[in-house]
C-alpha positions as CSV (number, residue, x, y, z in Angstrom):
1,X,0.0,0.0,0.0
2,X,2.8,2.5,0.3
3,X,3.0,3.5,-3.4
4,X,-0.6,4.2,-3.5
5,X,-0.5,7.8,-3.0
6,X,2.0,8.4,-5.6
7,X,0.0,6.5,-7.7
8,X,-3.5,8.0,-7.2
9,X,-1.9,11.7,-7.0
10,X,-1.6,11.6,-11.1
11,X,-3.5,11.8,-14.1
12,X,-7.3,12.3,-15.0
13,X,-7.0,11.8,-10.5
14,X,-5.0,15.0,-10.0
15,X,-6.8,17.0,-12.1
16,X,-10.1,16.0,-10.9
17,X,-8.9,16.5,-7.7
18,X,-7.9,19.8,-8.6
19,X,-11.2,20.6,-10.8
20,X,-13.3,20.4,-7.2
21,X,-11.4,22.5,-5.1
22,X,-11.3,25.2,-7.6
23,X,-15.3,24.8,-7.9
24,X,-15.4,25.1,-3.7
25,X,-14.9,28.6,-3.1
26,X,-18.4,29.4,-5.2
27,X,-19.9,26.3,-4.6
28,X,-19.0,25.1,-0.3
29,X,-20.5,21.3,-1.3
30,X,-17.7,20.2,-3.6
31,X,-15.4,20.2,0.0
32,X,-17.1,17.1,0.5
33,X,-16.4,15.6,-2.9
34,X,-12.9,16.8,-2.5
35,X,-12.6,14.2,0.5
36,X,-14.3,11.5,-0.8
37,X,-11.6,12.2,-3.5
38,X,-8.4,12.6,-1.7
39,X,-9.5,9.1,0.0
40,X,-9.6,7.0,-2.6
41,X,-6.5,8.7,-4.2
42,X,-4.4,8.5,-1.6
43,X,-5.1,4.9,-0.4
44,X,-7.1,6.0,2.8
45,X,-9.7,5.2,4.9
46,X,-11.0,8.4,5.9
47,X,-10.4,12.6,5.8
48,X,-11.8,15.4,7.5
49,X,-11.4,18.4,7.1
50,X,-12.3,20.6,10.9
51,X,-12.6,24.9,11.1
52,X,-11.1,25.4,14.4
53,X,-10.7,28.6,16.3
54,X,-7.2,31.0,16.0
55,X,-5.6,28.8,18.6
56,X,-7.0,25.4,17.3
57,X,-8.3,24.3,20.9
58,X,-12.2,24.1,19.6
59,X,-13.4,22.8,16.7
60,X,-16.3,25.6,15.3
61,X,-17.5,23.6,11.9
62,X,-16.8,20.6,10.0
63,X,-16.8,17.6,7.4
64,X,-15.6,14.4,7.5
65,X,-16.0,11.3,4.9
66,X,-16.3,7.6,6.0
67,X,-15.9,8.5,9.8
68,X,-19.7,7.4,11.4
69,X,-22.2,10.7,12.8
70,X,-21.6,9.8,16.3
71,X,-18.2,8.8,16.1
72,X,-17.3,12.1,15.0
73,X,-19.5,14.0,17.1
74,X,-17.5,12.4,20.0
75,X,-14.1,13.4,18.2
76,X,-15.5,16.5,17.8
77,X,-16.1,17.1,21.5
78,X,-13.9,15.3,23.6
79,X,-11.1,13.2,21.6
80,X,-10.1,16.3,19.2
81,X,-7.8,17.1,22.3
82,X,-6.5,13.8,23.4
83,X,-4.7,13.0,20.1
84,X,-1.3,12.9,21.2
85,X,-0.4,14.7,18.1
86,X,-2.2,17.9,18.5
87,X,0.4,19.4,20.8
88,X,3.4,19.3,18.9
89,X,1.5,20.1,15.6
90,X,0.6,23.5,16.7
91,X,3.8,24.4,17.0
92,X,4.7,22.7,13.1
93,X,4.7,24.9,10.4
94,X,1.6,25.8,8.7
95,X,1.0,24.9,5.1
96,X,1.7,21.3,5.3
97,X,0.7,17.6,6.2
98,X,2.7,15.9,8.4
99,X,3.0,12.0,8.8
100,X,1.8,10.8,12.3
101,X,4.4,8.1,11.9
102,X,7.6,9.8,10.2
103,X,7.1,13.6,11.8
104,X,6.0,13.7,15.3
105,X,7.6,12.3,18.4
106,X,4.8,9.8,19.5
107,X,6.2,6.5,18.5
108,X,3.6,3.9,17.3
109,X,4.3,1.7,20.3
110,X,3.1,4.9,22.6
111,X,0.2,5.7,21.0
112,X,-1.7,2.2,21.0
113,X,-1.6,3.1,24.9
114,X,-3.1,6.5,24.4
115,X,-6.8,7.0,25.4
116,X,-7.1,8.6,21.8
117,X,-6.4,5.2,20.4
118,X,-8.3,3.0,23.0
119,X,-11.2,4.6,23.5
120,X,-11.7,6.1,19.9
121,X,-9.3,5.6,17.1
122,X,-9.0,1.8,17.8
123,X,-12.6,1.1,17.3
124,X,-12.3,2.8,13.7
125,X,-9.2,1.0,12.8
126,X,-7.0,4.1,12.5
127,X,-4.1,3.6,13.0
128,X,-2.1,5.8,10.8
129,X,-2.3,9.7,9.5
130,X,-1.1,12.7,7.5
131,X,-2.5,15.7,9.6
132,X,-1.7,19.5,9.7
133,X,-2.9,23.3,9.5
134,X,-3.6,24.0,5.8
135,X,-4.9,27.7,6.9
136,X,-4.8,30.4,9.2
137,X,-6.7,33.9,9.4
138,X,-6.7,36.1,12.9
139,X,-9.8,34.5,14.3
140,X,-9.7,30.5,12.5
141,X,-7.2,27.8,11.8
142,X,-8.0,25.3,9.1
143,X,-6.8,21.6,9.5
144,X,-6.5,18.8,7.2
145,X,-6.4,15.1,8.5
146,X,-6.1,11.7,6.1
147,X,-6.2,8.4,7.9
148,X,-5.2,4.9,7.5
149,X,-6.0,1.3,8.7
150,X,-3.1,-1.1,10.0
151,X,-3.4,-2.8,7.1
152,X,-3.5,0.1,4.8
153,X,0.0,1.0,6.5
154,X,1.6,4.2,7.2
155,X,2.3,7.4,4.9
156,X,5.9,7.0,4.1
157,X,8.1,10.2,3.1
158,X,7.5,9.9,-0.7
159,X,3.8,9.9,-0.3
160,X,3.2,12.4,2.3
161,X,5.7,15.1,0.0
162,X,3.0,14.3,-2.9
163,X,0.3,14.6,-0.7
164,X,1.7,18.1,0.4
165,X,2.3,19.3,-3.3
166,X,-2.0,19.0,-3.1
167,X,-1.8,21.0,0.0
168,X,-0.9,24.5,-1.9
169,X,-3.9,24.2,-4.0
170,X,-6.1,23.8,-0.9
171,X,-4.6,27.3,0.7
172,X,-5.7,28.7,-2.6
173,X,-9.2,27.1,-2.8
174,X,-9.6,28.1,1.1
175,X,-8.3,31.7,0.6
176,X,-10.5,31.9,-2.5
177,X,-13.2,31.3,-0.3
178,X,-12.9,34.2,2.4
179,X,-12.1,36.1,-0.5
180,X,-15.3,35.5,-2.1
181,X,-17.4,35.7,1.0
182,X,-15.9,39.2,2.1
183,X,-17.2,40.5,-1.3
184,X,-20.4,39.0,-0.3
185,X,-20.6,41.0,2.7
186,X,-19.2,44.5,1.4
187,X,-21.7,44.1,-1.2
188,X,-24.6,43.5,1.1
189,X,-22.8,46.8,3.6
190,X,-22.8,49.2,0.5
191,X,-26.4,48.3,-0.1
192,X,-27.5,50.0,2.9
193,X,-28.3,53.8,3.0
194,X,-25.8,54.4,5.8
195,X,-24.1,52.0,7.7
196,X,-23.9,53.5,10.7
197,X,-27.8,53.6,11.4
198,X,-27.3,49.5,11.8
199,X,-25.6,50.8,15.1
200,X,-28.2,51.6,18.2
201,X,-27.8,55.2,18.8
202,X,-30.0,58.1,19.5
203,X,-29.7,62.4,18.7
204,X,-30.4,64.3,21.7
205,X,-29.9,68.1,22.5
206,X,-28.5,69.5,25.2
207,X,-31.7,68.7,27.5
208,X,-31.9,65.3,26.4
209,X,-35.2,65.9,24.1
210,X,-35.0,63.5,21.1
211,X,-34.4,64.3,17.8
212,X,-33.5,60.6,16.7
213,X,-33.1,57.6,17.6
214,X,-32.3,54.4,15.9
215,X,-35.3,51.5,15.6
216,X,-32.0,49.4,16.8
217,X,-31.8,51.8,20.1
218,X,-35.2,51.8,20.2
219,X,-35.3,47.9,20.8
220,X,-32.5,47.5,23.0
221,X,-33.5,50.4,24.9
222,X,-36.8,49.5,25.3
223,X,-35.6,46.1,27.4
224,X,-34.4,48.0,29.9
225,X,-36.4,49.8,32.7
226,X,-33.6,51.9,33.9
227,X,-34.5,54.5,30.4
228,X,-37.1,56.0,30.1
229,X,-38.0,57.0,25.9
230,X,-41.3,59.0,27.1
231,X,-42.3,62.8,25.9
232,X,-39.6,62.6,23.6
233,X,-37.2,62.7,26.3
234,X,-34.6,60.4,27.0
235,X,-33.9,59.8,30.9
236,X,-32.0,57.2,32.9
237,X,-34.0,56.7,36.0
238,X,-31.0,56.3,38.3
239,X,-30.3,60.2,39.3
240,X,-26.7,60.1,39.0
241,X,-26.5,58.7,36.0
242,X,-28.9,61.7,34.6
243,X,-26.9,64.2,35.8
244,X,-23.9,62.7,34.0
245,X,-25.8,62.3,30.9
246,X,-26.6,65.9,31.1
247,X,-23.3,67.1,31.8
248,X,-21.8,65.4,28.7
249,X,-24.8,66.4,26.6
250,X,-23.8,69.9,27.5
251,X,-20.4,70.0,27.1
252,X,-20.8,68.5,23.8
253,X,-23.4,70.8,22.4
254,X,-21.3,73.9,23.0
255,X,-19.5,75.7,20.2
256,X,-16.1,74.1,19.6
257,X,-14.3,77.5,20.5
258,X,-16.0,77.6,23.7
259,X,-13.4,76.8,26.2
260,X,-16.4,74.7,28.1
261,X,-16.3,72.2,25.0
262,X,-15.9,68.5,25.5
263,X,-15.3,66.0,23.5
264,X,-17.6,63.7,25.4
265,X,-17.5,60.2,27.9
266,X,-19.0,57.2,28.3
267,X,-21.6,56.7,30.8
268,X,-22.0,52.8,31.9
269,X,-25.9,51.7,32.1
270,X,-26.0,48.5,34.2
271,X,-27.6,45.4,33.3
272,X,-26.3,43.1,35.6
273,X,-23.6,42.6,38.3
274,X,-21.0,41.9,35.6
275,X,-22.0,43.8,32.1
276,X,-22.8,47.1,31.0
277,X,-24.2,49.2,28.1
278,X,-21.7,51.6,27.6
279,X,-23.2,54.6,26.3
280,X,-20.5,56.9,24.5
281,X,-21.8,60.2,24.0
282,X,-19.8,62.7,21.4
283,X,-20.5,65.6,19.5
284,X,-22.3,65.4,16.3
285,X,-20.2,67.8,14.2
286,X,-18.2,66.1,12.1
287,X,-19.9,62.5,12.0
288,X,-21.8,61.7,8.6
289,X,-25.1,61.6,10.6
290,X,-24.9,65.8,11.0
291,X,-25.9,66.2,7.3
292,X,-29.3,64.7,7.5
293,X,-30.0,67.2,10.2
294,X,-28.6,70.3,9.5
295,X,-32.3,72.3,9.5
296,X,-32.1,71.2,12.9
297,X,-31.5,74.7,15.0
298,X,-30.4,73.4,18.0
299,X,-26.9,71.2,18.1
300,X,-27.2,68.0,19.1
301,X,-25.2,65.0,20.7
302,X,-25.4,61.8,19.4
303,X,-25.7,58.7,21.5
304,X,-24.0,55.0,20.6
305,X,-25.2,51.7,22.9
306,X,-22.6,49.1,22.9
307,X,-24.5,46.4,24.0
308,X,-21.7,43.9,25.3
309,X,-23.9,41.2,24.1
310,X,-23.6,41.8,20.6
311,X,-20.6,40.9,18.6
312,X,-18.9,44.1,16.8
313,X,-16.7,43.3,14.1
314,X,-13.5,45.3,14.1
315,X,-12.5,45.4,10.8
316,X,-8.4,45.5,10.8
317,X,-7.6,46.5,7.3
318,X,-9.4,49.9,7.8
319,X,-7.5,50.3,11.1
320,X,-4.5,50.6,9.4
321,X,-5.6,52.3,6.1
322,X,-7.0,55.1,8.6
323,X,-4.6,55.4,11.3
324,X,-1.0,53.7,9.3
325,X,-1.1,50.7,11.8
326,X,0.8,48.0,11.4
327,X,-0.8,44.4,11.2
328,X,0.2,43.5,14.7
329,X,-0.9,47.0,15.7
330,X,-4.2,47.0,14.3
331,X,-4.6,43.4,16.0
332,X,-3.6,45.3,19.4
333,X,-6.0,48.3,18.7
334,X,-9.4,45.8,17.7
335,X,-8.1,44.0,21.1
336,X,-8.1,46.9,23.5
337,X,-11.3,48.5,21.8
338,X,-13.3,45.6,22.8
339,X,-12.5,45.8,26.5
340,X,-9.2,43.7,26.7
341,X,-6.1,44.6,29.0
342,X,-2.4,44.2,27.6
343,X,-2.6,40.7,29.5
344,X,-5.7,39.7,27.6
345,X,-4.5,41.4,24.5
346,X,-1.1,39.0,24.7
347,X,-2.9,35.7,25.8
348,X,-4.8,35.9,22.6
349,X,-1.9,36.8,20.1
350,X,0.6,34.5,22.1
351,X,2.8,37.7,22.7
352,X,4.1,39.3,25.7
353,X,3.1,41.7,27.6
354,X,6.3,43.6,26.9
355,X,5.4,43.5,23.1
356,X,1.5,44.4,23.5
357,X,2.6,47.6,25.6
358,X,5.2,48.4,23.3
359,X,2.9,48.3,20.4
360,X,0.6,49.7,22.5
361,X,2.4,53.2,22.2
362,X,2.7,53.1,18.9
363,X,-0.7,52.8,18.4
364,X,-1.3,56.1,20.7
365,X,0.9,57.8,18.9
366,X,0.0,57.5,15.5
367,X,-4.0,57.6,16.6
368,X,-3.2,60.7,18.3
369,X,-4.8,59.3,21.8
370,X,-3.2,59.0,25.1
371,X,-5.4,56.7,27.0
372,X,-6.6,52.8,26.5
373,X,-10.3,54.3,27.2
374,X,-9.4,56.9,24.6
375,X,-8.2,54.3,22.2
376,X,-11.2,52.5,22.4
377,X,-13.6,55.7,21.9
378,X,-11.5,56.6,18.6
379,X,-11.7,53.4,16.9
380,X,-15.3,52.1,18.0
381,X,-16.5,55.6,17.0
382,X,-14.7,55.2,13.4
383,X,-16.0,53.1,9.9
384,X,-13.7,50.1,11.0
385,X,-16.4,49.4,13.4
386,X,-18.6,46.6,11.1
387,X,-21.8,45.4,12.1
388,X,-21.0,41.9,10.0
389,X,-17.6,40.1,10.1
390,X,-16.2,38.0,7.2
391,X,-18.0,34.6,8.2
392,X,-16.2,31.4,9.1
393,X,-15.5,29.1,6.7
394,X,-18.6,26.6,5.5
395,X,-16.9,23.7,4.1
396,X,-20.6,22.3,3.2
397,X,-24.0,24.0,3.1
398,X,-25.2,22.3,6.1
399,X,-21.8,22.8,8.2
């Protein structure tokens, strides 16, 4: 069986091979073809292909050929992590398969003992793989996995390098795919009127009197009995909180020369002993909402609710095509606008702390901010701030 990879990897194979996963970035069903493909080709029992999150600990989505339902399921959710392969491939490089018996450190004797292979892997007859990261984006890893019977033997070094010269054509069918999806997505955000009015946020004047407010305000607001939306006016009931809301309304509404100007706060609505709306109040002059209401006479403050229980998309391309960030930066900046510390910021991005803070400067430089809470005002107040993100990969339509 060892030649039967470099065998099947030729010919009418290889090309039809390569026919599907051109056809899968327009058409997500042909990823399951491309398996039942790869299989036979290759001299296997079974692929999958799983869409994991960045740091490839949980699998999000997806397909698998010749493994049973509920045999995967239970990979899935509990034996993904016990394959004593996964820790030393995340620190392989991307791009490429590697053999489970040539390329990791796990000798064959050591895994029949594992609770992977006893509990899960045994009862399939698996006893051999090619496995690795095939792509990588900042919030999903990718991963490719091929196995093999005892019979069917292992992937020796010839076959696994064919195998891998297939590999490059799945980064391209896979990068194809978020490609084509993004312009899916900016297609459907140019489509609307303006995006910002997908964001909750309300007009006021100086008094609080209402000149607009979003339907999506109007529904998150009207959940929660702290605001009140009547007369016109909008109140929070808690006294304190009014007499901030005022405050900001006022300094906001003033003429930009007037040494009383401010260029506004955030006032934190409680909705439970943990979260928050934050309600960021700023001036209107300037924002691309002030030209549907310049007959208004009075100026007026506008209002954004960041509910914490709504995903916003950050999007990091803009950050640095509007402030000159850096990739790393602009991964920083999304990271400390949604509420993270340094710590937080470095856990995610496997950094240091040193390296976030450093970063971290350059950022407040170049956005012309001083402060994390400024930071996050400036860039969740700016058109990076998307109310969609580019979607996780479907690898089927069902996924």
């Amino acid at each position: 069986m060892a030649s039967s990879a470099l065998e099947g990897l030729r010919g009418k194979a290889h090309e039809s091979l390569l026919d599907t996963l051109y056809d899968a970035p327009c058409n997500p069903d042909a990823w399951p073809r491309f398996l039942d493909q790869l299989i036979e080709a290759t001299g296997s029992r079974s692929a999958r292909m799983l869409v994991m999150d960045r740091a490839a600990q949980t699998v999000k989505s997806s397909i698998k050929q010749n493994i049973d339902d509920a045999d995967h399921q239970a990979y899935v959710s509990h034996f993904v992590n016990t394959c004593p392969w996964r820790p030393e491939l995340k620190d392989k490089a991307p791009g490429q398969l590697y053999s489970t018996y040539l390329d990791f450190s796990c000798p064959q004797e050591r895994f029949y003992q594992t609770e992977f292979y006893n509990d899960w892997a045994s009862l399939q007859d698996i006893h051999h793989g090619v496995c690795g990261t095939v792509w990588q984006d900042d919030h999903q890893t990718v991963q490719l996995l091929i196995q093999r019977t005892r019979g069917q033997g292992h992937y020796q070094r010839e076959e696994t390098d064919r195998i891998n010269e297939l590999v490059m054509h799945v980064r391209r069918a896979l990068r194809l795919q978020t490609q084509v999806s993004a312009l899916d997505h900016t297609r459907m955000a140019l489509e609307q009127t303006l995006e910002i009015q997908a964001q909750p946020f309300a007009l006021l004047d100086r008094h609080g009197r209402i000149a607009h407010v979003s339907q999506e305000a109007k529904a998150l607001l009207s959940e929660l009995s702290q605001v009140s939306l009547a007369n016109q006016q909008l109140s929070f009931l808690d006294p304190r909180l009014q007499s901030g809301l005022l405050k900001l309304l006022k300094e906001v509404t003033r003429p930009s020369s007037d040494p009383g100007f401010g260029s506004g706060g955030v006032i934190l609505l409680p909705i439970s002993a943990r979260e928050g709306i934050r309600c960021l109040v700023s001036p209107l002059h300037g924002n691309p909402l002030a030209q549907q209401f310049t007959d208004n006479r009075q100026p007026l403050a506008i209002i954004y609710f960041q509910d914490p229980r709504a995903e916003v998309y950050i999007d990091l391309e803009c950050l640095m095509q509007l402030y000159g960030l850096s990739e790393a930066e602009s991964r920083v900046a999304a990271g400390i606008s949604r509420g993270l510390g340094p710590q937080q910021v470095a856990d995610t991005y496997q950094l240091s702390v040193h390296t976030v803070r450093t970063q971290l400067k350059s950022i407040f430089y170049k956005t012309r901010t001083t402060r994390q809470s400024e930071l996050a005002k400036e860039i969740l107040t700016s058109p990076a701030v998307r109310h969609w993100r580019s979607p996780d990969l479907k690898l089927s339509r069902s996924a």
